[in-house]
C-alpha positions as CSV (number, residue, x, y, z in Angstrom):
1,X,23.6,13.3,-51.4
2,X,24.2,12.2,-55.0
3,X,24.6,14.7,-57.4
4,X,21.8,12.5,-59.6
5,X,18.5,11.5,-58.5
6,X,15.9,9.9,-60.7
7,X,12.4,9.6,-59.9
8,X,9.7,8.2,-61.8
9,X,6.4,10.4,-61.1
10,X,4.1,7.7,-60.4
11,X,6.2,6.1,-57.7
12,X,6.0,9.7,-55.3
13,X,3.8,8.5,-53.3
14,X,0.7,11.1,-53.4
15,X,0.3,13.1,-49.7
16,X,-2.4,11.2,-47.7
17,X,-2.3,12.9,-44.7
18,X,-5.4,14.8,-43.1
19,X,-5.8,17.3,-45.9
20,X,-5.6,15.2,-48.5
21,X,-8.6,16.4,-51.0
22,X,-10.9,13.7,-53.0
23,X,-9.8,13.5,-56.4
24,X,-6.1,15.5,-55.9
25,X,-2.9,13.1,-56.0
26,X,-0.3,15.9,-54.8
27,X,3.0,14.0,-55.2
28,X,5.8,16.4,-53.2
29,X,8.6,16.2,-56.4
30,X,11.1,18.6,-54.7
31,X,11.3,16.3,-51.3
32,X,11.6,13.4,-53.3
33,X,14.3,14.7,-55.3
34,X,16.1,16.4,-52.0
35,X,15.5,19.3,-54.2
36,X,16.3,22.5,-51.8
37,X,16.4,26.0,-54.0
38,X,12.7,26.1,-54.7
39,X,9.4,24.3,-54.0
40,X,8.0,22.0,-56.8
41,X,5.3,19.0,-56.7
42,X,3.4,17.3,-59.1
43,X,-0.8,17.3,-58.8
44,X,-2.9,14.9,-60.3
45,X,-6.3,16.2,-61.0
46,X,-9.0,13.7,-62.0
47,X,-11.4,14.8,-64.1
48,X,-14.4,16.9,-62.9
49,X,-12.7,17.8,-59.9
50,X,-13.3,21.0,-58.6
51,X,-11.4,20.8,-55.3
52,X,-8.4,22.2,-56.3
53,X,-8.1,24.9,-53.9
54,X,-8.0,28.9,-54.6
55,X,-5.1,30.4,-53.2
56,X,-2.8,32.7,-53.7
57,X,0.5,33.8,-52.1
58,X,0.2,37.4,-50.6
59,X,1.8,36.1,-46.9
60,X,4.6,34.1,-48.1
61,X,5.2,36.0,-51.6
62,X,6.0,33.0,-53.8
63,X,5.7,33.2,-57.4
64,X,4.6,30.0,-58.5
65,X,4.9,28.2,-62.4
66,X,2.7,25.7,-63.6
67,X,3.8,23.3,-66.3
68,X,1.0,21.4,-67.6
69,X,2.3,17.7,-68.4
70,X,-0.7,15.9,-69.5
71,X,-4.7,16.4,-69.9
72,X,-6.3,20.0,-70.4
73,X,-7.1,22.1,-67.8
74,X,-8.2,25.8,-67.1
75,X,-6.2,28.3,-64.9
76,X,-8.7,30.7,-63.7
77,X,-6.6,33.8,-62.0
78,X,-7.2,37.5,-61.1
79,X,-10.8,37.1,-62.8
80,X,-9.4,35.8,-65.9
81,X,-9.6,32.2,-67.8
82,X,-6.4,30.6,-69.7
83,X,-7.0,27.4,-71.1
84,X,-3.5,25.1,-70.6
85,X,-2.6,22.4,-73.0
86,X,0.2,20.0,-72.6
87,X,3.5,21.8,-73.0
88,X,2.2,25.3,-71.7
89,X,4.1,26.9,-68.9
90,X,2.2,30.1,-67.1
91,X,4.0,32.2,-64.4
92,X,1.3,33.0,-61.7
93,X,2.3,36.3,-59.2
94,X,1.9,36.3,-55.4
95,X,-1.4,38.3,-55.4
96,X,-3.4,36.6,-57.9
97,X,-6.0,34.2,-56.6
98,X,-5.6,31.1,-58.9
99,X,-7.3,27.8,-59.7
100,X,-6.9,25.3,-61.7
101,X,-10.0,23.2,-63.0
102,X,-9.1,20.0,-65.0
103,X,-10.5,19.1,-68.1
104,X,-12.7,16.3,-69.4
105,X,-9.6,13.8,-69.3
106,X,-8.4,15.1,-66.0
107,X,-5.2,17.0,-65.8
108,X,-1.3,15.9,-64.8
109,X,0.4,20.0,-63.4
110,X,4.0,20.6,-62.5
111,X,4.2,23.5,-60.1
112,X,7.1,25.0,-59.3
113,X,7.3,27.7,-56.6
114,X,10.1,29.9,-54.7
115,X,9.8,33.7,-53.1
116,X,12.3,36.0,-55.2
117,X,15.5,37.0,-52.9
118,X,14.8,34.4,-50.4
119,X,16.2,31.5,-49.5
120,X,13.5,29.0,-49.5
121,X,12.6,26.4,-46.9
122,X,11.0,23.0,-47.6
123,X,8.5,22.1,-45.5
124,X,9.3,18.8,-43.7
């Protein structure tokens, strides 16, 4: 593998497979990147989507930081409400439940994710 890879956002081509939620573009950036240390993937949320699943990571214990790139959006977590501009970068633990709801414009999120002290494994 090269020690460089460049990827332009837009050409990951979104997962279409049979989970695939109306309104959620999730573009898998690590795979694309043959990025092994830690999960990451880019998730375009149109606007007034409210698909986005809540989850959290008790089972596998990842950590997981969003990055939001472009649009507004809402993290909602643990019971809580943090509004995200472009730029803002919010560390999310295992056990919270979290969602995030985009904003009028929709919403372009980076999310990075690994388990501390384990050796992750990309899905395939």
């Amino acid at each position: 593998m090269a020690n460089v890879t460049l990827e332009r956002i837009d050409e990951i081509e979104a997962y279409g497979g049979p989970r695939a939620i109306p309104g959620i573009r999730f573009r898998p950036a690590a795979r694309a990147l043959g990025i092994s240390a830690w999960g990451m993937n880019v998730i375009d949320l149109d606007p007034g989507c409210t698909a986005y699943p809540e989850h959290d990571h008790v089972k596998d214990g990842q950590e997981e930081v969003y990055v939001l790139l472009s649009g507004t959006a809402t993290l909602h977590a643990d019971g809580a409400e943090w509004p995200l501009a472009p730029g803002t970068l919010v560390r999310v633990g295992p056990q919270a439940k979290r969602k995030i709801v985009p904003g009028p414009e929709g919403a372009r999120v980076l999310a990075l994710g690994a388990t501390p002290g384990q050796a992750y494994a990309p899905r395939r």
